[in-house]
N, C-alpha and C positions, 0 to 999 in steps of 0.2 A: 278788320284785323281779327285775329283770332284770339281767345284770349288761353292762356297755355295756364292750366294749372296743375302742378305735380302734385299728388297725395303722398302726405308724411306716410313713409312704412312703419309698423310697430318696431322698436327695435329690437325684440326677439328673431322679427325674419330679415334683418341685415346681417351679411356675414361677419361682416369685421368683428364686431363684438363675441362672435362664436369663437372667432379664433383669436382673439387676446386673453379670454376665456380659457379658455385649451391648454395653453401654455404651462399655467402656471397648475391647473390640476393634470397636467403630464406628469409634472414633478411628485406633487402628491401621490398617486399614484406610482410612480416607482419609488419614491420613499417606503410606500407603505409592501411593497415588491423586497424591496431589501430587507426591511424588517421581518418579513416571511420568513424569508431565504435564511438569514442570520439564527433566527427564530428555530429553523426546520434544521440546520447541521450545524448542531454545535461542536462546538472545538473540542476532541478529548487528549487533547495532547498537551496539556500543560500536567505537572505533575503535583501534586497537592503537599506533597513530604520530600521535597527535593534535596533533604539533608540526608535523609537514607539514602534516596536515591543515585546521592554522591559517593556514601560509602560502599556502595554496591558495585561501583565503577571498578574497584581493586578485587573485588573475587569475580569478578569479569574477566579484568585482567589476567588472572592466574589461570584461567580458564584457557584465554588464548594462549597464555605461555605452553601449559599442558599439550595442547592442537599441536604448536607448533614443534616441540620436543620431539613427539610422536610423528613429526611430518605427515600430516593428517589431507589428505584433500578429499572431496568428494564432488561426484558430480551428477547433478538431477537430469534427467529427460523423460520425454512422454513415453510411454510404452503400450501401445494397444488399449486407450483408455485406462491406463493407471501411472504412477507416477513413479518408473524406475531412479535408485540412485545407488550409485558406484563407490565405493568408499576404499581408500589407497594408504596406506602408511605401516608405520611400524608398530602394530597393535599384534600383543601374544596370540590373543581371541577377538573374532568378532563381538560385539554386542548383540543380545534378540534382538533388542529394540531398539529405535532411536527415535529420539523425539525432532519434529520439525514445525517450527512458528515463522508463518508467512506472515506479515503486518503489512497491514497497506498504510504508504506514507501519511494520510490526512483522511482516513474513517475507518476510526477503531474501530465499528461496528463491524467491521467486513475481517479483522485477523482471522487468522486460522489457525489449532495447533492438530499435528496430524500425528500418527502414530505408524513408523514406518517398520515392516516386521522381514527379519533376516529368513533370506532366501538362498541362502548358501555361497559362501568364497565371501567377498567382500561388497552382496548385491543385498538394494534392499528392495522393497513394492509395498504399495499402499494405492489406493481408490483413489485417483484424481479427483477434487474437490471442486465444483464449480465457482469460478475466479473471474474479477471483472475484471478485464482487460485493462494491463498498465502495468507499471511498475511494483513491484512487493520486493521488501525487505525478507529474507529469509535469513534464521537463524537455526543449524543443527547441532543435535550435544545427544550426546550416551542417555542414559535413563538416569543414572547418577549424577548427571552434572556437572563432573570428571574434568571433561574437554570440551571449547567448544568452535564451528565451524560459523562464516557467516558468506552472504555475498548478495546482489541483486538480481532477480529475474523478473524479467517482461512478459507478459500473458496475453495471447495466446501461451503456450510453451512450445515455439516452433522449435527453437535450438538447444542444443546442453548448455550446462549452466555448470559452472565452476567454481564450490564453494572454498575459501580458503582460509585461514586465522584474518582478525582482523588486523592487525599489524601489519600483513602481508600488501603488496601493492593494491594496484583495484581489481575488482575481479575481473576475472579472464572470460569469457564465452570462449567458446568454440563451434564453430558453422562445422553445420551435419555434412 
């Protein structure tokens, strides 16, 4: 007869143990993944003085009242690498200037405020700004303050974009 003898493996070179092993520093390991990540973009979107920032809602408001009295619309699109926009209502005078703040929904770090300069009739132009693709809140008003416009555009900027009061329904787009 033969006599059959199996040698104990260490248990380092058994698999099993590797992989009951594994498991639980998976987890580890993307804990410590999250905590990065959490770490690396923090939130700037909670507001620290949210009592101002309450009373600030009502000369908002008056802003869009102002827009909407003046039947105010405006509408942004690309123009040969810069960023034409159309401005429509019952204003005596144009503005030189107008001010435009693009915010992206969830990294402050990336808002923009751009500075859009009258180009004759009710047209404005400014240098398109390099934009990460998605959604931006955009918000336009006079250099004064006066009046002001809001609405959504998507980036690329393939289509116009139709700013309106906020009160106004949702914005409009309009395909080129």
């Amino acid at each position: 007869m033969m006599n059959l003898v199996q040698q104990a493996k260490p248990w380092y070179r058994e698999p099993w143990p590797w992989f009951l092993i594994s498991l639980p520093a998976t987890a580890v390991i993307a804990g410590l993944a999250t905590v990065w990540i959490a770490y690396q973009s923090a939130d700037g979107l909670v507001v620290g003085d949210y009592y101002k920032a309450g009373l600030a809602i009502n000369q908002a408001l008056a802003r869009d009242d102002a827009a909407r009295a003046l039947a105010l619309t405006a509408t942004l699109q690309r123009e040969d690498g810069a960023l034409g926009l159309t401005l429509t209502g019952n204003l005596q005078s144009f503005p030189d200037r107008l001010e435009l703040a693009l915010a992206h929904p969830t990294r402050q770090g990336q808002d923009q405020r751009l500075t859009l300069s009258h180009a004759g009739g009710g047209h404005y132009r400014t240098l398109l700004p390099a934009m990460a693709a998605g959604k931006w809140h955009a918000q336009l008003a006079d250099s004064a303050s006066t009046w002001r416009l809001s609405g959504v555009l998507h980036t690329p900027l393939n289509q116009a974009v139709t700013l309106t009061t906020a009160a106004d329904s949702t914005v409009q787009t309009r395909r080129d």
